[in-house]
SEFI-493505 format. One record per residue (C-alpha): residue in three letters; x, y, z. Coordinates in steps of 0.001 Angstrom, whole numbers, padded with zeros to 6 digits, always signed. Layout:
residues N
ALAXYZ
...
***
This chain:
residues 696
UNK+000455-001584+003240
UNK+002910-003116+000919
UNK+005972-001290+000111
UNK+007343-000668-003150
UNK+007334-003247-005803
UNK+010018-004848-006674
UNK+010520-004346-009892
UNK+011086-000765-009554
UNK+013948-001296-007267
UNK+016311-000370-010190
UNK+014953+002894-010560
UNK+015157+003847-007090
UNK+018768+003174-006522
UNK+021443+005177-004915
UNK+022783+007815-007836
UNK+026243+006645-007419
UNK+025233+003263-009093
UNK+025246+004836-012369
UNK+027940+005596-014588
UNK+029740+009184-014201
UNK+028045+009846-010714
UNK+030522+009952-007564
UNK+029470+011015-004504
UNK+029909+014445-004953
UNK+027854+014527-007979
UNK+025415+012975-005983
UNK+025075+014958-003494
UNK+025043+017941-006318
UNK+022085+016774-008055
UNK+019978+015524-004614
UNK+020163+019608-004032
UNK+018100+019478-006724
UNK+015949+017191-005966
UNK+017284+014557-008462
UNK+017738+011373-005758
UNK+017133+008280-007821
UNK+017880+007186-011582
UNK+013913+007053-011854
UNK+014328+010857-010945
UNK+017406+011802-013203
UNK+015493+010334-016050
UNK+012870+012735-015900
UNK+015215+015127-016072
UNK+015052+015735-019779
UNK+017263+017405-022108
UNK+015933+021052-023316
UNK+018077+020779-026709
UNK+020544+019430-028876
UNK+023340+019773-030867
UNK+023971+018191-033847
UNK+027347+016121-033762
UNK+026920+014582-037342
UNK+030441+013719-038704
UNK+031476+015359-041829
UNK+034296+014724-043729
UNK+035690+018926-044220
UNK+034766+022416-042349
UNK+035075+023293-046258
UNK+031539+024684-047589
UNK+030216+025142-044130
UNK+028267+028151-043065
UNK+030231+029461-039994
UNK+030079+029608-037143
UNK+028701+026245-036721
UNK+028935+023657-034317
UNK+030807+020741-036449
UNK+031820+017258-035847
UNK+034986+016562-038049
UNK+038456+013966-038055
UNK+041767+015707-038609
UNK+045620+015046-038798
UNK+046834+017069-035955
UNK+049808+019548-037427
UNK+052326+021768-035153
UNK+051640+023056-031696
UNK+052330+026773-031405
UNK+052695+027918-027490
UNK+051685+031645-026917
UNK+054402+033829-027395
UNK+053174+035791-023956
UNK+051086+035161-020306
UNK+047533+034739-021123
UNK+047990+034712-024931
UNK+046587+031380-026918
UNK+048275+028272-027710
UNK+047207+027054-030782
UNK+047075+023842-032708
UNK+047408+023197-036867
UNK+045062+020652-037775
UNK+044419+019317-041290
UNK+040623+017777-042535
UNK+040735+015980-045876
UNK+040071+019192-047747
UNK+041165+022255-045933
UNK+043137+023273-042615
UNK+042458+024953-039259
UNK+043370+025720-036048
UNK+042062+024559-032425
UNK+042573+027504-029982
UNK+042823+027033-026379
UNK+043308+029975-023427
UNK+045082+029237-020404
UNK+046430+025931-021422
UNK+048814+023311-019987
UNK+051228+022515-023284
UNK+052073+018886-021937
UNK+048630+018157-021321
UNK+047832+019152-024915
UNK+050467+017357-026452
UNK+049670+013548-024733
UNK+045790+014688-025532
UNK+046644+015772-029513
UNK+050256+014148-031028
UNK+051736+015393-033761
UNK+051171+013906-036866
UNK+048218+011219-034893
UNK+044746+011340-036520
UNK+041523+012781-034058
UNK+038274+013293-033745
UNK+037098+017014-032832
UNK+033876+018379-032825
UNK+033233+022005-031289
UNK+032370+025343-032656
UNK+033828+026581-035407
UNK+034422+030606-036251
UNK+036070+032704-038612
UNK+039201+035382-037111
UNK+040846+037365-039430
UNK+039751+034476-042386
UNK+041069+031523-040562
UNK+038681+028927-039610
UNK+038997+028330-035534
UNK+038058+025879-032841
UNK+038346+027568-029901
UNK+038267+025180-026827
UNK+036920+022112-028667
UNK+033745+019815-026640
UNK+035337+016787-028056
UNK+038602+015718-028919
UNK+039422+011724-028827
UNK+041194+008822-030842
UNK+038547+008030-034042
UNK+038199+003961-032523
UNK+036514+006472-029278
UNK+034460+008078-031717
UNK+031262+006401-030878
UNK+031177+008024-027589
UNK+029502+010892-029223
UNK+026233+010726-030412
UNK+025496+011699-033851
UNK+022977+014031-031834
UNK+023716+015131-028552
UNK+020847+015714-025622
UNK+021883+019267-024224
UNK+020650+019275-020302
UNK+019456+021664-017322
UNK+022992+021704-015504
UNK+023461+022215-011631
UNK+026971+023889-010686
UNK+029104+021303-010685
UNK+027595+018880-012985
UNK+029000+018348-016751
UNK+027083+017684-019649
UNK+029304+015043-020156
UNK+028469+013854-016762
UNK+024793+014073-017246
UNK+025031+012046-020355
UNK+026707+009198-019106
UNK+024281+008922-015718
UNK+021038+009257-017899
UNK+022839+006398-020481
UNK+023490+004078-017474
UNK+020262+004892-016087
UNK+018160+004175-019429
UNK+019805+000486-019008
UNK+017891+000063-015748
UNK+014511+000914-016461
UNK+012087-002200-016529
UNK+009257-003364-018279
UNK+006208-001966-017339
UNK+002393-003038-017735
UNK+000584+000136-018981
UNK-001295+002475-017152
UNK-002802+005032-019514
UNK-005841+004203-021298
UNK-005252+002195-024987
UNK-007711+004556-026733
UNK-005794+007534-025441
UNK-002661+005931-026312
UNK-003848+004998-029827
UNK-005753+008743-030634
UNK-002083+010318-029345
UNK+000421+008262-030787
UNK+002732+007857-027447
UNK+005374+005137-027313
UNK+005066+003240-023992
UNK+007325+004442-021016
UNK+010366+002713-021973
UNK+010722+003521-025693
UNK+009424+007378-024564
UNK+012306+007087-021731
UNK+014775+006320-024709
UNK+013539+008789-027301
UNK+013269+011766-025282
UNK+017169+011202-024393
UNK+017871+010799-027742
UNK+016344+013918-029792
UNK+017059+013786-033350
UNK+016196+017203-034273
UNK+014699+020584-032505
UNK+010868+018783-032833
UNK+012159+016205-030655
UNK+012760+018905-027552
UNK+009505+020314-028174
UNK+006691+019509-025507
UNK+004283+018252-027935
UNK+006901+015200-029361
UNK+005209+012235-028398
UNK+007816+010848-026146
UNK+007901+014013-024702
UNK+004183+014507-024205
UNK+003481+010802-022619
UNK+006269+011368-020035
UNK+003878+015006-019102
UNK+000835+012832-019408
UNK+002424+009887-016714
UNK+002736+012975-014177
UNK-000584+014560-014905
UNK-002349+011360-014635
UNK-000419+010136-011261
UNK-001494+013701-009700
UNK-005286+013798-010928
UNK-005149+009735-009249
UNK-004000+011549-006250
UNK-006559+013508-006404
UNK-009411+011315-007301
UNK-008605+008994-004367
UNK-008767+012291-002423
UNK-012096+012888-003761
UNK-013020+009480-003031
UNK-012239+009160-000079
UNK-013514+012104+000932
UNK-016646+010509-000501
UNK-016637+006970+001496
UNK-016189+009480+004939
UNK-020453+009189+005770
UNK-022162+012941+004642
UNK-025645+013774+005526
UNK-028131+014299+002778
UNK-030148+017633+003331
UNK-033175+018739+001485
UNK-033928+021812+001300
UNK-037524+022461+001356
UNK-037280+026549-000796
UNK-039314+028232+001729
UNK-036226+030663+003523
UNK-034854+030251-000435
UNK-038109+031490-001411
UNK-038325+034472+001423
UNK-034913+035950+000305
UNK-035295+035044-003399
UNK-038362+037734-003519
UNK-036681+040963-001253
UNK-034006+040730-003843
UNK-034794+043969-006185
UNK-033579+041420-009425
UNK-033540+037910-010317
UNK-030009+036091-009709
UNK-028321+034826-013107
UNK-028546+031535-014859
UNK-025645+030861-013412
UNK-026343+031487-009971
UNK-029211+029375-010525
UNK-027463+026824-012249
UNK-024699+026833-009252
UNK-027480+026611-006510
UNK-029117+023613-007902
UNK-026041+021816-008385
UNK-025410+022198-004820
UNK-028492+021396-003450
UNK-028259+017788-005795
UNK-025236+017509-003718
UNK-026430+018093-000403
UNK-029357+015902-000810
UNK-026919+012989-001812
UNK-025813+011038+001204
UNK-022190+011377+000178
UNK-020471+014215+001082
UNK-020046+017189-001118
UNK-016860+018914-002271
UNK-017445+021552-004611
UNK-015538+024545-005564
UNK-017454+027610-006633
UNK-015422+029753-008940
UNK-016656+033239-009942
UNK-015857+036558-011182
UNK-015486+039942-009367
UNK-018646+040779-008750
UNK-020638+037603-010045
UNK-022740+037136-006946
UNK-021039+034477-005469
UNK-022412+035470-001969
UNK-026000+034881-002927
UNK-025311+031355-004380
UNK-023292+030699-000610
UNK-025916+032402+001712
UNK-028906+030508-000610
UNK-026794+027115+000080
UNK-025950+027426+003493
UNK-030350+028033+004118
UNK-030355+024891+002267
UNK-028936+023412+005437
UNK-031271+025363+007483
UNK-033879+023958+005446
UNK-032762+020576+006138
UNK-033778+021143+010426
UNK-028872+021512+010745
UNK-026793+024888+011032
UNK-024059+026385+008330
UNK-020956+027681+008988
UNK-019574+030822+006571
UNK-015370+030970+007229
UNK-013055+033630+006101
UNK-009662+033812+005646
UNK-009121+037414+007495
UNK-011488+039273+010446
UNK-011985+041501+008374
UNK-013809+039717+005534
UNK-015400+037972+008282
UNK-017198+040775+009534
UNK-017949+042554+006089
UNK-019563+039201+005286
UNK-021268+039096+008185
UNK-022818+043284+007961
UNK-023437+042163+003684
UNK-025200+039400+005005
UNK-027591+040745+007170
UNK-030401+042019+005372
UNK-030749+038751+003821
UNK-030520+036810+006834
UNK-033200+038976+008123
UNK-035246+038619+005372
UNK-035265+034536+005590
UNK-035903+035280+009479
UNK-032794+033099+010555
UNK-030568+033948+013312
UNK-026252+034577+012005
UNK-023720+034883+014268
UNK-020557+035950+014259
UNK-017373+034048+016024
UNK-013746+035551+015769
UNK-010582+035673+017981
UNK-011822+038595+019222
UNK-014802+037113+021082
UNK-013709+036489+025007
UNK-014999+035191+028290
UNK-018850+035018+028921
UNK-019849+036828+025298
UNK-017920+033694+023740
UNK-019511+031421+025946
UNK-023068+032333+025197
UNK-022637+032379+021191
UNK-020939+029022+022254
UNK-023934+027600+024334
UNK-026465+029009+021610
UNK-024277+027256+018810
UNK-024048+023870+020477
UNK-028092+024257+021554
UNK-029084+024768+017769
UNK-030311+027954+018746
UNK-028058+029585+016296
UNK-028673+028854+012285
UNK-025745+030902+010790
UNK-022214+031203+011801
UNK-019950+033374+010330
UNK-016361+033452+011476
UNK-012523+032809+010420
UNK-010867+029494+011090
UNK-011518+030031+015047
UNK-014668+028258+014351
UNK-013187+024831+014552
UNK-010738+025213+018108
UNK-011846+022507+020162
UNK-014596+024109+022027
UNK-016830+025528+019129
UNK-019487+022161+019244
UNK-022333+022501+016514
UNK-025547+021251+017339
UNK-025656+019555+013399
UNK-023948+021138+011692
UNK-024526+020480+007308
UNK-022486+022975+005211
UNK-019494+024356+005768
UNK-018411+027384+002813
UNK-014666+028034+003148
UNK-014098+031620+001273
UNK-010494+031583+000325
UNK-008007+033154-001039
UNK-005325+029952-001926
UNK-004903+029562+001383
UNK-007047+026078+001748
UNK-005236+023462-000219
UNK-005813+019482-000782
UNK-004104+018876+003046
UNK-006782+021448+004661
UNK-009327+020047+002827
UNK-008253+016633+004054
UNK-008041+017903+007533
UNK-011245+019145+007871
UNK-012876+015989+006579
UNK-010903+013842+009849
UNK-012141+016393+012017
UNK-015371+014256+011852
UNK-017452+016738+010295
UNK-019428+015162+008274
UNK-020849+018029+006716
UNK-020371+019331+003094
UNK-017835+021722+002025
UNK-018555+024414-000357
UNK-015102+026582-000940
UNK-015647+029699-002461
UNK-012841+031674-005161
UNK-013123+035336-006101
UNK-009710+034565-008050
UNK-010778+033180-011569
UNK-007992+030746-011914
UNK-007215+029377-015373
UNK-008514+025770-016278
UNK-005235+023996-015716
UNK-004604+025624-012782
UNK-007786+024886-011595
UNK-007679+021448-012563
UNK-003941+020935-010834
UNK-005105+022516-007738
UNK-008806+021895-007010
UNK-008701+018215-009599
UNK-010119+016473-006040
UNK-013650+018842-006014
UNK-016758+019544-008877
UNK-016390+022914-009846
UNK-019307+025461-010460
UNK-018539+028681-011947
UNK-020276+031786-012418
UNK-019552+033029-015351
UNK-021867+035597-015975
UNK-022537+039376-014626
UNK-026028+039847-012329
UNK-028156+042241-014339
UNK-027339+046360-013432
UNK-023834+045759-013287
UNK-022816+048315-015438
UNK-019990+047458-018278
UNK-016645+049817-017161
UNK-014650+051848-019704
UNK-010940+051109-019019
UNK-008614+053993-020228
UNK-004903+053925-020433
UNK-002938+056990-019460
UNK+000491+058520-018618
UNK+001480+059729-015284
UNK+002067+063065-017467
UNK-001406+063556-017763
UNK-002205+063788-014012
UNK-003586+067005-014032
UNK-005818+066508-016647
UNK-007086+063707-015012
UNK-007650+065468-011608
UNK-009437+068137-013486
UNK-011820+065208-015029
UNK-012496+063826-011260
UNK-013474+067535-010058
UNK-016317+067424-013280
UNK-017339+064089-012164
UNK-017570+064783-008060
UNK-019190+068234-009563
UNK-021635+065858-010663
UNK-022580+063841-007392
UNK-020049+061024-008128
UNK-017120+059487-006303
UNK-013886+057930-006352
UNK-011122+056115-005667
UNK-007640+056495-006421
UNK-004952+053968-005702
UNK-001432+054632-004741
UNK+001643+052787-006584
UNK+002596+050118-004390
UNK+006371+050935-003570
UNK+008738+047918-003163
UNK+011282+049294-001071
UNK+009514+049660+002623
UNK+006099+050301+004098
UNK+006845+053861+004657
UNK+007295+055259+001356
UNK+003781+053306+000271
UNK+002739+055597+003233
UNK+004788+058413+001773
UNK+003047+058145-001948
UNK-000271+057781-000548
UNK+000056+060692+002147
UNK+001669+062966-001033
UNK-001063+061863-003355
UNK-004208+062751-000342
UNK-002087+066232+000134
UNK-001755+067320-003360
UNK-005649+066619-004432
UNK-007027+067972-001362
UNK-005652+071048-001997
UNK-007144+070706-005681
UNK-010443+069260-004479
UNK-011400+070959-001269
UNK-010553+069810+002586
UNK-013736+067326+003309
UNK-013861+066398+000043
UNK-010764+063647+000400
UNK-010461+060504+002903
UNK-007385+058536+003019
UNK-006967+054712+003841
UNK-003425+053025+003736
UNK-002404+049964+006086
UNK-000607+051761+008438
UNK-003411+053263+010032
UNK-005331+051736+013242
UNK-008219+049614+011942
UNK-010943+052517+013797
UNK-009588+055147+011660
UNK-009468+052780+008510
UNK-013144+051957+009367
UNK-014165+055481+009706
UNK-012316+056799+006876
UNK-014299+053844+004861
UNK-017518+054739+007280
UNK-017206+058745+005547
UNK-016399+057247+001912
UNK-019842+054795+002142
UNK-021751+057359+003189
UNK-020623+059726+000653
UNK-019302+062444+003505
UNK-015937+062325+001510
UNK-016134+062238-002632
UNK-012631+060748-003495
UNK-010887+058088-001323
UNK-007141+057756-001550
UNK-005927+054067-000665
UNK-003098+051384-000735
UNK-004555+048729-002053
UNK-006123+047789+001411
UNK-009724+048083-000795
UNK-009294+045089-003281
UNK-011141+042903-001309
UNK-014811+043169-001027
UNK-015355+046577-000650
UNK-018991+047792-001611
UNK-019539+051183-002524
UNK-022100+051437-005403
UNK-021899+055040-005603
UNK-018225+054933-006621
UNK-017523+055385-010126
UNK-014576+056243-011275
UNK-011258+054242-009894
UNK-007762+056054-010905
UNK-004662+053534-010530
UNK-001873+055197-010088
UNK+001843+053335-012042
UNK-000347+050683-012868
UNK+002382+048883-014546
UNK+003809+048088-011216
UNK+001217+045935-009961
UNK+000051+042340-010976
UNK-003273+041683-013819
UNK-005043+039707-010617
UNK-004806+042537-008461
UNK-005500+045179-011423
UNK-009109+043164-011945
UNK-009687+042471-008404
UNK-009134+046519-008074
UNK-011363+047411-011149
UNK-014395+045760-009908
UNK-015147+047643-006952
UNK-016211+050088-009451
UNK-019035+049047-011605
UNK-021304+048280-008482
UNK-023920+050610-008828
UNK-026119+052331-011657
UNK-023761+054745-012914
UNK-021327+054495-016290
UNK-017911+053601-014338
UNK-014256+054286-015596
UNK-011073+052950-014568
UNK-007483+055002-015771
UNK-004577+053022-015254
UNK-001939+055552-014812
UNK+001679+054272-016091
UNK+005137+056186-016279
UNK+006991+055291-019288
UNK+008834+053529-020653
UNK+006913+050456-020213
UNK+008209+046982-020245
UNK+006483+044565-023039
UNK+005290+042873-019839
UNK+004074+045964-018633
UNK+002624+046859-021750
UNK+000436+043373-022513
UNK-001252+043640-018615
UNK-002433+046821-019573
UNK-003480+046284-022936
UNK-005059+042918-021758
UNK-007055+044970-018879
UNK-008012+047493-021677
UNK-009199+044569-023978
UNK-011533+042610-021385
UNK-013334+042194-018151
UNK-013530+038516-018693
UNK-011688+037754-015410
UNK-010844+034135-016992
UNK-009004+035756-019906
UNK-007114+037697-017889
UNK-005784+035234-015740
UNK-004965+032793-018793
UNK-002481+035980-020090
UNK-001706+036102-016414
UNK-000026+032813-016134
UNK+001171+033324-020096
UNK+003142+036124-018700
UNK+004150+035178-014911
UNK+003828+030895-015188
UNK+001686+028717-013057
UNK+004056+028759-009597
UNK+004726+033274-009314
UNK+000181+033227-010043
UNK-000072+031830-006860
UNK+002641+032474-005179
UNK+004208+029032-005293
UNK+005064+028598-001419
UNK+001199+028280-000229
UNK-000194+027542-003910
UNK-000304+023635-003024
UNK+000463+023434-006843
UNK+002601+020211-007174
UNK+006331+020732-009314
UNK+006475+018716-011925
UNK+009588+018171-013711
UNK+008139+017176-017707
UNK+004408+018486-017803
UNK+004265+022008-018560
UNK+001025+023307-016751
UNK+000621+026602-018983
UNK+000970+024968-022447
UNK-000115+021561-021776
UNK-003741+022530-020265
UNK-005307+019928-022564
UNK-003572+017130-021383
UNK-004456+018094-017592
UNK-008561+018149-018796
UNK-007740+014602-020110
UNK-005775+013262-017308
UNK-008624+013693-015004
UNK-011022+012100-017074
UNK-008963+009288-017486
UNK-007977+008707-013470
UNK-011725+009432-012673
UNK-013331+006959-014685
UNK-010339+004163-013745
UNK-011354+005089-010024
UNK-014840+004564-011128
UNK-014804+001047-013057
UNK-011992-000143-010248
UNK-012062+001657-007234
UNK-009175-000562-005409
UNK-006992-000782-008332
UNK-007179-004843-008482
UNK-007886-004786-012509
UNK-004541-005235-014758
UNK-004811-001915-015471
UNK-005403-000705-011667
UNK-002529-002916-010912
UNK-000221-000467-013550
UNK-001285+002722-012163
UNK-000088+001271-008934
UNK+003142+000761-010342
UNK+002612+004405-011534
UNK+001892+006418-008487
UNK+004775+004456-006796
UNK+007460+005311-009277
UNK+006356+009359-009140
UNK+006255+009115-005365
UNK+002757+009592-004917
UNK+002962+007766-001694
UNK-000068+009288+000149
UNK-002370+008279-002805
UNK-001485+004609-001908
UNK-002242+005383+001612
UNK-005364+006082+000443
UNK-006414+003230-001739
UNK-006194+001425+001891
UNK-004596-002135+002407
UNK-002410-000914-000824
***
């Protein structure tokens, strides 16, 4: 592979080659991440100030930041420690005074001589009706004065770093940057308006006015699209060469489809059917599939997976189902049952847990074909777990199986197509930033019976009115949950809430009326006290949020969340669908102690507004940003120092367009145009993408 091209060997200089920078800057802004000029100059200013000479302060409206030449007057030392020194200056109409704190007199004087003419510019206030500088930006001889832009860039600072500093280094850094061929598309260039890289390089360091800092100024917004578009290439290469590795096409012949399709007591959705058929046109293709399958609480994302994975049954291979915890494992594996009986195949299920000659037969049965279905967490591809052909593979996740794993499975020689599986509606952008490399299906509409929920917002003061509603409602055959307030400080006083909570409403509600779940406990009591709850032994069920994922209990109607302001809107929605499930008018009371935060206040008016699960996570990332939605450690989201992934969603949608269909026309990148986005992913250090185009 070639390395990188010469003629960005300007850009990827040592810091200290530009002007300003010594080696402890350097070292100051590498923290940062800023290593390289190339680097520094996306680094763009978030404001400026206007430094626009005028002639007087007369007739300005103070305070104001003002740019101005004087005659500089007497030099008045403070008359005690600590007091100011000040310094009579004259414009051409009126006088002040420049103020300083903590000042070395002799240092002043050489800086500002009596009766010499200067250039100041600073901010300007009124005390006690004189007009004051206090501690000036700028003070120089007027023949210097050109060393201050008429409007000055205003930057992110590290400790350490000056803006003064920051200004020069970007200046001597804009002198480096090259010529380059252009990557993006002409017609997108043309419908937008963007300058090329080098004139958007110069304008965004030179903002002329408060439009020019704004993410949609055209400089600003070409610089965003350059990163969008070298990440979605990333991607697309991913995707392609995820492609190129040799799949097996499957075709499903309907009749196990078929066999489950009528013991279902309803028809699946449009979507589901719409999801299900898009998969199966990728399993019959011989290239391999990489979809994502994005759904709702409660859409029926199971069905579309279990219908998919007999698709490869179909086909004369096996499936594999993986989950992210044992837990969901097994749940899958006792939801999937009845289905699996009802197509007559034969599911397994493979954990950590499985030992010595009970592992070894599953394993012999798996590797003879003898075994259609396996369920299992990650265990399922150690060394020794050999399929017998193995088609589909459906990852459900939860963020935890980014680009790299997705990658990794594909060298593991499985040629078999990968089907990953979201209960997390993530916002378009998001989606597109994180998952740009797969086809996306989503299910984006309710399977018929699932009742609407009424979503009621009350205050903790209310409690007993609320408790008094719940004995009505158990009165009346129903049940419940109620959620404890997750409490930051330690494990125990979660425990504590929960334990104080089960106490109080069992004494209100009867002894064997209340179960009680909370992490702490040993998983056989969690599974009994779930065991009681399912089979309706125990009416109300008091939890830690241990039941937000894929608990089913359709006779559950009512779900009470306790401080509901303290918890996030993903986890709110993920905890307001296990409600809802069966045929019975559900309710869900978020319970908040005032005063509430406007933060606190929008998530619960959002959650009171909607069930759209899509909606909500678009106010979700409004409110928390794109890296705290998904937890930005394990998100595999990639930083990126101009684009703005909340606001600048439209741009994302376009950027993968735009690197798909260059990847299409030009799949080595050996057309003028491939030849730029080369140039492209090389100067945003999208190394592994180059890797991936091959001999590079």
């Amino acid at each position: 592979m070639a390395g990188r091209p010469e003629q960005l060997f300007p850009l990827f200089a040592s810091l200290e080659a530009l002007d300003g920078i010594g080696p402890k800057t350097a070292k100051l802004l590498e923290a940062t991440g800023i290593e390289s000029p190339g680097d520094l100059l996306m680094s763009l200013p978030y404001a400026m100030i206007d430094r626009r000479r005028r002639e007087t302060i007369r007739g300005a409206d103070l305070p104001a930041t003002l740019t101005v030449e004087v005659t500089v007057g007497a030099h008045r030392p403070p008359r005690n420690r600590g007091g100011a020194y000040r310094i009579h200056v004259e414009d051409r109409d009126t006088e002040f005074q420049l103020v300083f704190f903590h000042a070395r007199g002799e240092y002043l004087k050489k800086l500002l001589p009596p009766g010499e003419r200067r250039l100041v510019s600073g901010k300007v206030e009124l005390f006690d009706g004189m007009a004051q500088m206090v501690h000036p930006d700028h003070m120089m001889p007027v023949d210097e004065a050109a060393d201050i832009p008429p409007y000055e860039p205003v930057y992110h600072l590290t400790q350490g770093v000056t803006q003064k500093a920051m200004f020069k280094a970007t200046r001597s850094a804009l002198v480096r940057v090259p010529e380059l061929p252009e990557w993006i598309d002409q017609g997108v260039m043309k419908r937008e308006g963007w300058p090329d890289r080098k004139a958007a390089l110069e304008q965004a360091h030179a903002p002329e006015g408060l439009a020019d800092v704004m993410a949609e100024a055209p400089a600003r917004a070409r610089l965003a699209y350059d990163e969008l578009l070298a990440h979605q290439l990333t991607l697309a290469l991913a995707r392609q060469t995820a492609r190129k590795g040799k799949g097996i096409a499957s075709r499903g012949t309907g009749k196990l489809q078929d066999r489950v399709l009528s013991s279902l007591p309803y028809s699946p959705t449009n979507a589901q059917t719409r999801a299900v058929s898009e998969i199966a046109g990728d399993m019959l293709s011989p290239q391999r599939m990489n979809r994502l399958l994005q759904g709702d609480v409660g859409a029926g994302k199971t069905l579309v997976a279990f219908l998919s994975l007999l698709i490869a049954v179909e086909a004369g291979g096996q499936g594999v189902l993986m989950a992210p915890t044992e837990i969901l494992a097994r749940q899958h594996m006792a939801g999937l049952a009845g289905l699996a009986a009802a197509a007559g195949v034969r599911m397994e299920l493979l954990t950590g847990r499985d030992k010595g000659s009970q592992r070894a037969e599953k394993l012999a049965a798996l590797a003879g074909g003898m075994i259609d279905i396996l369920v299992g967490t990650h265990a399922v591809f150690q060394e020794d777990v050999v399929f017998n052909d193995l088609r589909l593979a459906v990852v459900d996740e939860q963020h935890r199986f980014g680009v790299r794993q997705r990658m990794e499975l594909a060298e593991k020689g499985i040629a078999a197509d990968v089907l990953v599986m979201t209960a997390t509606p993530i916002p378009r952008s998001l989606s597109l930033a994180q998952y740009g490399d797969m086809d996306v299906s989503i299910l984006d509409e309710k399977p018929p019976g699932r009742q609407p929920i009424t979503t009621a917002v009350v205050s903790t003061d209310r409690t007993e009115e609320v408790i008094a509603h719940l004995e009505r409602a158990i009165g009346e055959g129903r049940q419940c949950y109620w959620v404890c307030p997750l409490v930051e400080e330690s494990e125990v006083s979660d425990l504590v809430a929960a334990e104080e909570r089960f106490k109080h409403l069992r004494a209100r509600l009867g002894e064997s009326v209340v179960g009680l779940v909370h992490g702490q406990m040993p998983p056989t009591e969690k599974d009994a006290a779930m065991a009681d709850f399912q089979s309706g032994r125990t009416r109300v069920l008091v939890a830690t949020t241990v039941i937000e994922v894929g608990v089913d209990v359709p006779n559950a109607s009512i779900m009470v969340i306790e401080r509901a302001e303290t918890f996030g809107l993903a986890q709110l929605h993920q905890l307001r669908g296990r409600v809802g499930r069966g045929t019975a008018a559900s309710t869900c009371l978020l319970m908040y102690q005032g005063p509430l935060t406007d933060t606190g206040r929008r998530r619960l008016d959002i959650m009171r507004e909607t069930e759209d699960g899509f909606r909500i996570a678009e106010t979700d990332l409004e409110i928390r940003g794109a890296g705290d939605l998904i937890g930005t450690a394990q998100s595999g989201l990639p930083k990126f120092r101009v684009a703005d992934l909340e606001r600048q969603t439209g741009l994302m949608a376009v950027a993968q367009t735009d690197a798909r269909a260059l990847l299409a026309a030009d799949p080595a990148l050996k057309t003028p145009r491939g030849e730029a986005a080369r140039l492209l992913l090389w100067l945003l250090r999208q190394d592994r993408a180059i890797r991936l185009i091959g001999v590079g």
